[in-house]
C-alpha positions in Angstrom: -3.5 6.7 37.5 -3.1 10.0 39.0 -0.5 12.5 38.8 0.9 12.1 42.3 1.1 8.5 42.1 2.9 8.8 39.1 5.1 11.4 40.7 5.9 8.8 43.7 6.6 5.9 41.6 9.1 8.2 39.1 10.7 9.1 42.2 10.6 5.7 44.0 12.5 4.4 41.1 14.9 7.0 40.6 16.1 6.7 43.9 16.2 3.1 43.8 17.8 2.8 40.6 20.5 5.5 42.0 21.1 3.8 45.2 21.7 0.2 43.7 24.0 1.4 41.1 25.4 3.3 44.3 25.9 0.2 45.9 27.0 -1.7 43.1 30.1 0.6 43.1 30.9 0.5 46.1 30.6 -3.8 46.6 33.0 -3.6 43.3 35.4 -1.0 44.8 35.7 -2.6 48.2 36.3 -6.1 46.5 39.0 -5.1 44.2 40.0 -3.5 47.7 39.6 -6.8 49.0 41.6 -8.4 46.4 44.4 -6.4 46.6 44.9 -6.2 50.3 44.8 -10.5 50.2 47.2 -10.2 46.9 49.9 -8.1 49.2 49.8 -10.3 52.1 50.3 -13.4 49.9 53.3 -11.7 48.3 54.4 -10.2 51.9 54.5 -14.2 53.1 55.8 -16.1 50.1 58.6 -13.3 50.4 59.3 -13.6 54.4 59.8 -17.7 53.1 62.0 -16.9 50.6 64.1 -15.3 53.1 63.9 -17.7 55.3 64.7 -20.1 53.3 68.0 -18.4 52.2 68.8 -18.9 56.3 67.8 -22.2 57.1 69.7 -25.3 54.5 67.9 -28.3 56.5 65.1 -28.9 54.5 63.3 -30.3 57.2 63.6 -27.1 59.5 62.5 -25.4 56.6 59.5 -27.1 56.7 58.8 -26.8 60.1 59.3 -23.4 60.3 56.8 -23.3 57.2 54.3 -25.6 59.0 54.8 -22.2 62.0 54.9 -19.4 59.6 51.3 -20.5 58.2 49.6 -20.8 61.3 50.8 -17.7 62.1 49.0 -16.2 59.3 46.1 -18.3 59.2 44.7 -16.8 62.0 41.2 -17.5 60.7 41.6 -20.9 60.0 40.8 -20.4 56.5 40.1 -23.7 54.5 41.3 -21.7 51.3 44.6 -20.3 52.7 47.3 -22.8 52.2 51.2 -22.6 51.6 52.5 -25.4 49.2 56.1 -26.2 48.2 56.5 -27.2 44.2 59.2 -28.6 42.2 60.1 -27.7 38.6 57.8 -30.2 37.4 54.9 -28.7 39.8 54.2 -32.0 42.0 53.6 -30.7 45.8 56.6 -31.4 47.7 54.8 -29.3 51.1 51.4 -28.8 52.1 51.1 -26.1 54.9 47.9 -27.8 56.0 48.1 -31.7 55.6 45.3 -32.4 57.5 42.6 -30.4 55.4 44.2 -31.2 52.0 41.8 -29.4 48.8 41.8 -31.3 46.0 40.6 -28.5 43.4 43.6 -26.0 44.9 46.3 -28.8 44.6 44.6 -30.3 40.9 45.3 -26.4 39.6 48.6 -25.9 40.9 49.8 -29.0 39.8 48.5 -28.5 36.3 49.2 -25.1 35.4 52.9 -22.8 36.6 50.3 -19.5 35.8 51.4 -16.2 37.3 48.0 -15.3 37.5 47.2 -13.8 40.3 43.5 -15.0 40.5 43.1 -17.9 39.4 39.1 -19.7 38.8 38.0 -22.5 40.8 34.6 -24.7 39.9 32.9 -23.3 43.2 35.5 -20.4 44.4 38.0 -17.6 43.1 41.9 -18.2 44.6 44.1 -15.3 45.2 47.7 -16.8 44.8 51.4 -15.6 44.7 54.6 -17.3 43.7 58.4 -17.0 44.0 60.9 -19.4 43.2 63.1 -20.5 45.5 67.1 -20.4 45.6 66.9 -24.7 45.4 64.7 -25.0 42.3 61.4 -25.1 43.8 58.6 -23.1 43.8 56.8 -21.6 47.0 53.1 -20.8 46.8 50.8 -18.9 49.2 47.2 -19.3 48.2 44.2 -17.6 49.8 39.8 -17.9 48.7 38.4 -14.1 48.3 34.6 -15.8 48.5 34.0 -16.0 52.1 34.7 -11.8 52.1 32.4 -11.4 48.7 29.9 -12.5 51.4 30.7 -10.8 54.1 30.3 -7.8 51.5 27.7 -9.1 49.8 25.7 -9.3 53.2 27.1 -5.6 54.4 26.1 -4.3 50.8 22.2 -6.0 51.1 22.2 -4.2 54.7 23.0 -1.1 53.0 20.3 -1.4 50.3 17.8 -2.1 53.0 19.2 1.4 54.7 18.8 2.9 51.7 15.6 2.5 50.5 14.4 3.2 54.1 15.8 6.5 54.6 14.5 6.6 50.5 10.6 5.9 51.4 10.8 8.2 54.4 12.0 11.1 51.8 9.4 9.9 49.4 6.8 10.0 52.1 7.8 13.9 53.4 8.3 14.8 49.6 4.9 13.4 48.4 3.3 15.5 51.3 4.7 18.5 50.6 4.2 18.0 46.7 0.5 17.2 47.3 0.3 20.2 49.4 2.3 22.9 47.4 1.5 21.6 43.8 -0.9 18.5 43.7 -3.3 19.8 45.6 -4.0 23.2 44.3 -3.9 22.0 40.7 -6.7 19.7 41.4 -8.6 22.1 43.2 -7.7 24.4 40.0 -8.9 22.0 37.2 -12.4 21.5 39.1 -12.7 25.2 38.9 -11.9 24.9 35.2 -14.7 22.6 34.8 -17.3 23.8 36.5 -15.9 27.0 33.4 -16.4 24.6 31.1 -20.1 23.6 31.8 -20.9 28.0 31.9 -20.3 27.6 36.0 -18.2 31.2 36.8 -19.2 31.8 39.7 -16.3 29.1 40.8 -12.8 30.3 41.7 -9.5 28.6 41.9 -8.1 29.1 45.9 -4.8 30.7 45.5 -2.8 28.0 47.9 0.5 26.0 47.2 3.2 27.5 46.0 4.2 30.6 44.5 4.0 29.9 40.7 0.7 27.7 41.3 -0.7 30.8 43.1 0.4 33.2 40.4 -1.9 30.8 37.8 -4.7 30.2 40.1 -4.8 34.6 40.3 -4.3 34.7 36.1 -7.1 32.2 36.0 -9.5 33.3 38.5 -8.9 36.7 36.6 -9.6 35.1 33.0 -12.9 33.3 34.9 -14.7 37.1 35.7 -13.6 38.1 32.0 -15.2 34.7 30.4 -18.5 35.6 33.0 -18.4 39.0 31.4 -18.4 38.0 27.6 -20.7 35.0 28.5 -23.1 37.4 30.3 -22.5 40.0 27.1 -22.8 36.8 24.6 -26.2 35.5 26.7 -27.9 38.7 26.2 -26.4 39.2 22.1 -27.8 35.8 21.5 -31.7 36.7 24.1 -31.7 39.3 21.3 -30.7 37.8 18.4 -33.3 35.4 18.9 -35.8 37.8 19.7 -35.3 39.9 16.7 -35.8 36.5 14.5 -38.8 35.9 15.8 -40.0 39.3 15.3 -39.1 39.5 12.1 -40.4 35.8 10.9 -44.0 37.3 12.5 -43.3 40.5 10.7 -42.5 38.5 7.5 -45.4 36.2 7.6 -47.8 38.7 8.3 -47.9 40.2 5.1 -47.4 37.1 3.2 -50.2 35.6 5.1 -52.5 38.3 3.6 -51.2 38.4 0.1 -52.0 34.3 0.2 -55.4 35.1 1.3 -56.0 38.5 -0.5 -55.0 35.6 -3.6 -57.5 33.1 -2.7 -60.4 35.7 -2.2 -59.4 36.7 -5.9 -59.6 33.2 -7.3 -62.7 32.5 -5.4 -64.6 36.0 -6.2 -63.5 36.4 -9.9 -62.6 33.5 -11.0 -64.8 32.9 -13.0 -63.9 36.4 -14.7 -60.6 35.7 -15.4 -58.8 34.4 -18.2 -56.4 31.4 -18.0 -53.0 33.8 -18.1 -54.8 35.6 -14.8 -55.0 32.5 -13.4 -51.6 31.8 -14.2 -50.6 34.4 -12.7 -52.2 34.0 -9.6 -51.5 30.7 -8.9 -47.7 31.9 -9.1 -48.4 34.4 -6.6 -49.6 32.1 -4.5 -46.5 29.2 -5.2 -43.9 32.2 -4.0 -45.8 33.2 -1.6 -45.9 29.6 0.2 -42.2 28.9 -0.8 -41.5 32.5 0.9 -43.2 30.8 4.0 -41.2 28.5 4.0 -37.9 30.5 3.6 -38.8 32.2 6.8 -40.0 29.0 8.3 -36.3 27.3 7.7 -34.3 30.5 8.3 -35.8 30.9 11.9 -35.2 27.7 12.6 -31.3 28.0 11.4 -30.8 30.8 13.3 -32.3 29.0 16.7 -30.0 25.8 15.8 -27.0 27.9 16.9 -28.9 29.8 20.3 -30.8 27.0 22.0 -29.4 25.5 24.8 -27.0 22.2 25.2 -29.7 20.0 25.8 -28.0 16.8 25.4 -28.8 13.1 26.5 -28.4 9.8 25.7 -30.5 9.5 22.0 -31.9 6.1 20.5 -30.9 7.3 16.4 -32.6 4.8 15.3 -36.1 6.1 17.0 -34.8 9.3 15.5 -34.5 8.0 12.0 -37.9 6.2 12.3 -39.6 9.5 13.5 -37.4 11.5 10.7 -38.6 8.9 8.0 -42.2 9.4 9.1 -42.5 12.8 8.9 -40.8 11.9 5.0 -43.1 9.3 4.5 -45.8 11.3 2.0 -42.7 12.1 -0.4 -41.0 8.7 0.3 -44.2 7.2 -1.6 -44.5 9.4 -3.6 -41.3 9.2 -5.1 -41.6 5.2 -4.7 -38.3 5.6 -2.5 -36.7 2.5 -1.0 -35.0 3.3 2.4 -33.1 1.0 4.7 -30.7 1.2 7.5 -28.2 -1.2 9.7 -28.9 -1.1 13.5 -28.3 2.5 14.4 -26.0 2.8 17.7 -27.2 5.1 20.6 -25.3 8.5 21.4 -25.1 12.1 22.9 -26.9 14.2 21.6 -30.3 17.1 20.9 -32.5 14.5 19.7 -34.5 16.4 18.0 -31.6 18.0 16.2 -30.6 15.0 15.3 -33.9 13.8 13.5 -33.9 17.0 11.4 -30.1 16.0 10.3 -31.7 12.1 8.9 -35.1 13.9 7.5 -33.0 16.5 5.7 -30.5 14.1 4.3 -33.3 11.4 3.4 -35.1 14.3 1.6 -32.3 15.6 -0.1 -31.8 11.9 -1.1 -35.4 11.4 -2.3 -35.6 14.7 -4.6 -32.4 14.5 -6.3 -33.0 10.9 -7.8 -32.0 9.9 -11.5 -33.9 7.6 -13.9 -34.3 4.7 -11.4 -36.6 4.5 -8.2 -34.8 6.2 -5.1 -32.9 3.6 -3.0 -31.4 5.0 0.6 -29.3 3.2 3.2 -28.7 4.8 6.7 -25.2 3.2 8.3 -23.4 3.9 11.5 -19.3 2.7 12.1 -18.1 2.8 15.4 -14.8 5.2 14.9 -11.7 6.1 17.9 -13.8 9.6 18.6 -17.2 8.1 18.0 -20.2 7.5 16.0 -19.9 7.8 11.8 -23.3 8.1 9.8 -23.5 8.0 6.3 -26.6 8.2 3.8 -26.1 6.4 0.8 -28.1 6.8 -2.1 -28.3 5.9 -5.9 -29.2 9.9 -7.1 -27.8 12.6 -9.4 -24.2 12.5 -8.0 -22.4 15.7 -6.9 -19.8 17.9 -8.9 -16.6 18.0 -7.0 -16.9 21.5 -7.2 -19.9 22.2 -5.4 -19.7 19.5 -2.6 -18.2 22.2 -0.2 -20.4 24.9 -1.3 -23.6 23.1 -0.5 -22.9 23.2 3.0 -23.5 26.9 2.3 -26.4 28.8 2.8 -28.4 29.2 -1.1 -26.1 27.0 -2.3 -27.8 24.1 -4.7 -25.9 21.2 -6.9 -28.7 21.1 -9.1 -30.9 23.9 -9.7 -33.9 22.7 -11.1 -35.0 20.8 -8.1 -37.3 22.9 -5.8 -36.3 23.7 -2.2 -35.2 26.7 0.1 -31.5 25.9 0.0 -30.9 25.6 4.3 -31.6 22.0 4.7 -27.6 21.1 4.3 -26.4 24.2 5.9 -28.5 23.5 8.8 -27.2 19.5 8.8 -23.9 21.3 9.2 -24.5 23.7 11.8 -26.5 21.2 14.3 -23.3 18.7 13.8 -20.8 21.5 14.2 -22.7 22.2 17.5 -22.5 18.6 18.4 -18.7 18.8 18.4 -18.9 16.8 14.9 -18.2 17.1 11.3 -20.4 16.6 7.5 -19.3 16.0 4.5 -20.0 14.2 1.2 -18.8 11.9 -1.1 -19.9 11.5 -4.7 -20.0 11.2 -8.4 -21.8 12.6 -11.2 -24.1 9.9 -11.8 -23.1 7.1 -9.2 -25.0 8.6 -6.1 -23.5 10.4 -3.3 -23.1 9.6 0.5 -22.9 12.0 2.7 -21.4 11.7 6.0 -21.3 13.2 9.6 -20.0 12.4 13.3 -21.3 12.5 16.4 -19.4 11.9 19.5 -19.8 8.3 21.1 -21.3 8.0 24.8 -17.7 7.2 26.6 -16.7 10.3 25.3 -18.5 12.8 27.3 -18.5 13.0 31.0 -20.9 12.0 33.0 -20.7 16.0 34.4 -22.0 17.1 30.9 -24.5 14.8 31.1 -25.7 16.1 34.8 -25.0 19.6 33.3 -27.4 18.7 30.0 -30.3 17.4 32.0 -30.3 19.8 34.6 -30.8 22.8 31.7 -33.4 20.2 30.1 -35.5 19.8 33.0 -34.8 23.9 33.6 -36.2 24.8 30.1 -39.0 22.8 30.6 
């Protein structure tokens, strides 16, 4: 849901919520109103009969002039407004209205002497007022208040209806000028901030809406020619960077490429006049020599891990465990390794980057073995973020101490197993770059597992995916 319907439908109910408890108050208010205005006249007529009742002895005058005083006042023909004449014992001596008798008025007033003022019916509330008479008896005025809880009640839904008119036609002119002065210009400002975010600064942010939204659309379009700048500066650091490593790996190999073969045209030249220590020697030569290749080899392709492009697509892993197992397979059988894996998930990500993560690991896995054949499995769990791998295996173990350091560059568990000391340090800085994380669990002895995570599909937009294919199908 977007931010301006939200906006509306906060609003919407705000006002709503406002105006009913608005309206609430005032239906309670004007009934109480109500009440007390019926409460007055009852008291106003039983006390005009009291009066008159001091003036006139003949009983039956009095209940003429009763029979008169009530159709005076029941001008609305009211079937709740009565005048009744009690005893002490409460039976009706008088009914003002004989020829629309109510039984459930007459049932309460003969049961109960209450000075209540309201009193509760099964279907209706009575407003009521007594005073007793100068002979003994009681006179009663009686009057419904439901037929003007209607009247209010229908005034009060009129008012609602009012109400939320006048509040949708404010919604409407505020949700216009929001989405003109506010709404608008911040979505026009985040597109600018991703097309930033995919190296795009050659966009701007317009500078519309209101003040303060213009004021960050200037700081912004102001950060966007500074980020152009260090990306342009960065670009051209990282152009050379890359050049000088490949400069130097030719420079490096070279010479070691010459003192490999300046080695074999020894062996092959005087071998056979040279004593087994010379031989020795030279075969050493030759082992450092290769393993120096090899350094170089690995530490070019380190350094190009962090400058190549963000060539990202949608990556079958298990095609690129099955392609990072084969190019293992010579030192898989050799070792008489076992490997297995659960079906791999597909994901985001350099594919090719991501089958030297598996080879490395598998390798690692292979070389450091104990006593017993090598056995690997390769896992994936679906996690909140994304994809976690692990590689399992039934090896050496780790210290606890070194398994942060052998994410480092050099940095070996065990020593006496051959290698350049990159392979882990490289896992970590391709999965770093994929926005993801490595590490390792283990014991001395009980195998280690290392982990790493890569970003699930529905986590990266379908913009980045454009953005990733466009620079594929540009660096090809």
């Amino acid at each position: 849901m977007s931010l301006r319907v939200k906006l509306a439908l906060y609003i919407t109910a705000a006002v709503l919520v406002i105006a009913c408890f608005g309206i609430l108050a005032d239906y309670r208010r004007e009934y109480r109103e109500h009440a007390r205005n019926t409460l007055l006249s009852l008291e106003e007529q039983v006390g005009a009969l009291r009066v008159a009742q001091q003036s006139i002895s003949d009983t039956q005058r009095f209940r003429d002039y009763v029979h008169a005083f009530s159709r005076q006042w029941d001008q609305s023909n009211s079937p709740g407004h009565h005048i009744f004449l009690l005893d002490s014992q409460g039976r009706i001596l008088l009914r003002s209205h004989p020829e629309r008798p109510h039984p459930g008025i007459e049932r309460i007033l003969s049961s109960t002497n209450s000075p209540e003022s309201i009193l509760p019916l099964p279907d209706h509330r009575l407003a009521q007022a007594r005073r007793p008479l100068s002979d003994g008896t009681v006179i009663v005025a009686t009057q419904y208040l439901d037929l003007a809880e209607t009247e209010l009640r229908s005034e009060m839904i009129s008012r609602g209806i009012s109400t939320g008119a006048i509040a949708l036609v404010v919604l409407a002119i505020l949700s216009i000028t929001l989405n003109r002065s506010v709404l608008g210009p911040l979505r026009r400002l985040g597109a600018a901030a991703g097309a930033w975010a995919r190296n795009d600064f050659s966009v701007r942010a317009p500078a519309t809406g209101s003040s303060d939204v213009r004021a960050i659309a200037i700081e912004f379009n102001r950060m966007a020619e500074e980020l152009k700048h260090y990306s342009e500066d960065l670009q051209r650091s990282n152009q050379d960077l890359e050049r000088f490593a490949y400069v130097a790996s030719h420079e490096l190999k070279a010479p070691l490429a010459e003192i490999n073969l300046s080695l074999n045209v020894l062996e092959k030249v005087h071998g056979p006049n040279l004593d087994e220590s010379a031989r020795q020697w030279i075969d050493n030569a030759s082992d450092r020599a290769r393993a120096m290749q090899r350094l170089i080899s690995n530490l070019l392709q380190y350094a190009r891990a962090g400058f190549e492009d963000r060539r990202f697509e949608r990556v079958e892993t298990q095609q690129a465990l099955e392609e990072a197992l084969k190019n293992c397979e010579s030192l898989i059988q050799e070792k008489g390794a076992e490997v297995t894996h659960d079906p791999m998930p597909t994901v985001v990500a350099d594919g090719s980057q991501l089958v030297e993560v598996f080879q490395n690991l598998v390798s690692n896995a292979v070389k450091y073995h104990g006593e017993a054949p090598p056995q690997i499995h390769v896992g994936a769990t679906r996690a909140p973020d994304g994809w976690v791998f692990r590689v399992r295996d039934n090896g050496l173990g780790i210290p606890v101490e070194c398994q942060e350091k052998i994410f480092w560059m050099f940095e070996r568990a065990h020593g006496n197993v051959s290698g350049t000391g990159i392979g882990l340090a490289l896992c970590k800085r391709i999965v770093e770059r994929h926005g993801g994380r490595i590490w390792v669990e283990s014991q001395p002895g009980n195998g280690s597992t290392f982990f790493f995570t890569i970003p699930s599909i529905d986590r990266v937009s379908e913009d980045s995916l454009s953005s990733s294919k466009q620079l594929t199908a540009e660096a090809d």
